[in-house]
C-alpha positions in Angstrom: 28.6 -10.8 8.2 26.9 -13.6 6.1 24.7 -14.7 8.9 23.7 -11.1 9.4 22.7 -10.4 5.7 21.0 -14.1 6.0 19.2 -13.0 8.7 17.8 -9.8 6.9 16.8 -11.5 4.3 14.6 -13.5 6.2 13.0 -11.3 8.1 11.8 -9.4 4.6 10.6 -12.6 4.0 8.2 -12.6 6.7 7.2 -9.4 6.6 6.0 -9.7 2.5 4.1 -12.9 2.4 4.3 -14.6 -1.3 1.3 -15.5 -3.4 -0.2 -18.3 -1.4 -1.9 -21.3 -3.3 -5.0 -19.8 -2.6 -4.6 -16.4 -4.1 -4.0 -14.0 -1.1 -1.1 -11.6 -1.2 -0.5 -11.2 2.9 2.0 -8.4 3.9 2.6 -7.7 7.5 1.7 -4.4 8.6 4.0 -2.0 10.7 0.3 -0.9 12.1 -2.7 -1.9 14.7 -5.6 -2.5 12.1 -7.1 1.0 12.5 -4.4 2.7 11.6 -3.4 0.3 8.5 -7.0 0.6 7.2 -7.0 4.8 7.5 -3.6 4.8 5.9 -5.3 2.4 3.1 -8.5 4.5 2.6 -6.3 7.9 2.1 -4.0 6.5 -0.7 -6.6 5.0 -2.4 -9.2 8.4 -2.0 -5.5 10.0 -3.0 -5.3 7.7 -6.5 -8.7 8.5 -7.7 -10.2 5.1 -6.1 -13.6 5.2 -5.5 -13.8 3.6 -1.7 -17.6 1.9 -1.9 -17.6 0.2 2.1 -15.7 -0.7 5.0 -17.0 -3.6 6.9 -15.8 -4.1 10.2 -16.2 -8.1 10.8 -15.2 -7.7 14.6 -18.3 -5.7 15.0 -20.3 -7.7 13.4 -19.6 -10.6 15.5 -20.1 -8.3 18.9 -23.9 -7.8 17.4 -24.3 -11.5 17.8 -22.5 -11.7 21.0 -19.1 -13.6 19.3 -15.7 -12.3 19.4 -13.4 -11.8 16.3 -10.3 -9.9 16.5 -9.8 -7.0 14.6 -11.1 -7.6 11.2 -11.7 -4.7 8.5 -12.6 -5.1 5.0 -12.1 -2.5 2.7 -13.8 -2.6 -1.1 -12.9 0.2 -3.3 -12.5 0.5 -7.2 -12.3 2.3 -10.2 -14.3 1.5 -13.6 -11.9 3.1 -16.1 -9.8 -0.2 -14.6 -12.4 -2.8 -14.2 -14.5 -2.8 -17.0 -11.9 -3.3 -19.2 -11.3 -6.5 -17.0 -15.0 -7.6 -17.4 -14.7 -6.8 -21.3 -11.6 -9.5 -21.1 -13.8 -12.0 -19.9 -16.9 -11.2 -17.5 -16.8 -13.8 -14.5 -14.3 -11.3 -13.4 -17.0 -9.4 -12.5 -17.1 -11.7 -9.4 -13.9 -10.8 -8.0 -14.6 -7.1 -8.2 -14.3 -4.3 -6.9 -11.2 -4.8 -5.5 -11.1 -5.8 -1.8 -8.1 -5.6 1.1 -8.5 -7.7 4.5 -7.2 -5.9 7.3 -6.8 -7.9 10.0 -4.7 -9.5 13.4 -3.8 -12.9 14.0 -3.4 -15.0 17.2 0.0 -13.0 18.0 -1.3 -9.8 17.3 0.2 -9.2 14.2 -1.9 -7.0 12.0 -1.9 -7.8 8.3 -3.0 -6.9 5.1 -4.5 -9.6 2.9 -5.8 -9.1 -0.9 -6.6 -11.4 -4.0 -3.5 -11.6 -6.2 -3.9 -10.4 -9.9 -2.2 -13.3 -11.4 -5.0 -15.6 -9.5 -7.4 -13.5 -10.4 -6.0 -13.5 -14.2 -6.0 -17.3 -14.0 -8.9 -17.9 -12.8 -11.0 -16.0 -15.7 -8.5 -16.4 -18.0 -7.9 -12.8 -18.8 -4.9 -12.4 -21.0 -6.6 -14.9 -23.3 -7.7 -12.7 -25.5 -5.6 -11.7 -28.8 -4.3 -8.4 -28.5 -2.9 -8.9 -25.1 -5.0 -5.8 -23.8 -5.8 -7.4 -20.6 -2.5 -8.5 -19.6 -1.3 -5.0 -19.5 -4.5 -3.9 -17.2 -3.5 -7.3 -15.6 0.1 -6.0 -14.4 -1.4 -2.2 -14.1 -3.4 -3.4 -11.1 -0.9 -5.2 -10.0 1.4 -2.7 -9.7 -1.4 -0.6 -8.0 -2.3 -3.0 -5.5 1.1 -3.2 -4.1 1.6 0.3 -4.1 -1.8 0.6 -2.1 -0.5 -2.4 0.2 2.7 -0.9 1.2 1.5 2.9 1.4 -1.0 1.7 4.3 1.3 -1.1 6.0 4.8 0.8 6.1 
């Protein structure tokens, strides 16, 4: 019975990645990378996100006669969310709108890849400020990102 929960466990492990050291929130997606990247642009069109581009990397590299495998990008965001984030401190401005990597590795696994919020707040220093506003947008858009990520990946 142990070794049976033990096993479980893992396995959610692998299928929701933790924060790496380089910012990226990786979940595996129960989807090929069309799919995943339709079921992302409906929640967030559903939530009031503005969706601004899809880039399609593996296309790309077909126009120059390389292969890639599947490889979407999908930028989307909302300004009632991030300029409130760029009043906190305006490098952040760099980092948005918010982006999700769709995309398949070696195996063909399909994931979903996007830049954590606590990176992000690190890296520009956003609940710096005094009146904590920006920490609470901080954990708001976290929140929303995974609710995004698993609505398009389960």
């Amino acid at each position: 019975m142990k070794k049976t929960i033990a096993i479980g466990v893992f396995s959610c492990l692998l299928s929701y990645s933790a924060i790496a050291e380089n910012g990226l929130v990786t979940i595996k997606s129960n989807h090929n990378v069309d799919q995943t990247t339709q079921n992302l642009v409906t929640v967030l069109e559903k939530k009031g996100m503005t969706v601004f581009t899809q880039i399609k990397h593996d296309e790309g590299a077909k126009k120059v006669g390389m292969e890639l495998r599947p490889t979407r990008l999908v930028i989307f965001g909302n300004p009632k969310v991030g300029t409130p984030l760029m009043k906190c401190s305006q490098t952040a401005a760099i980092d948005l709108p918010q982006k999700m990597l769709i995309w398949q590795d070696e195996a063909g696994h399909n994931w979903l890849s996007y830049n954590s919020p606590d990176y992000l707040n690190t890296r520009h220093g956003l609940d710096m400020n005094s009146e904590n506003k920006c920490a609470k947008v901080i954990g708001k858009v976290k929140q929303a990102l995974s609710n995004f990520a698993k609505a398009a990946t389960q």
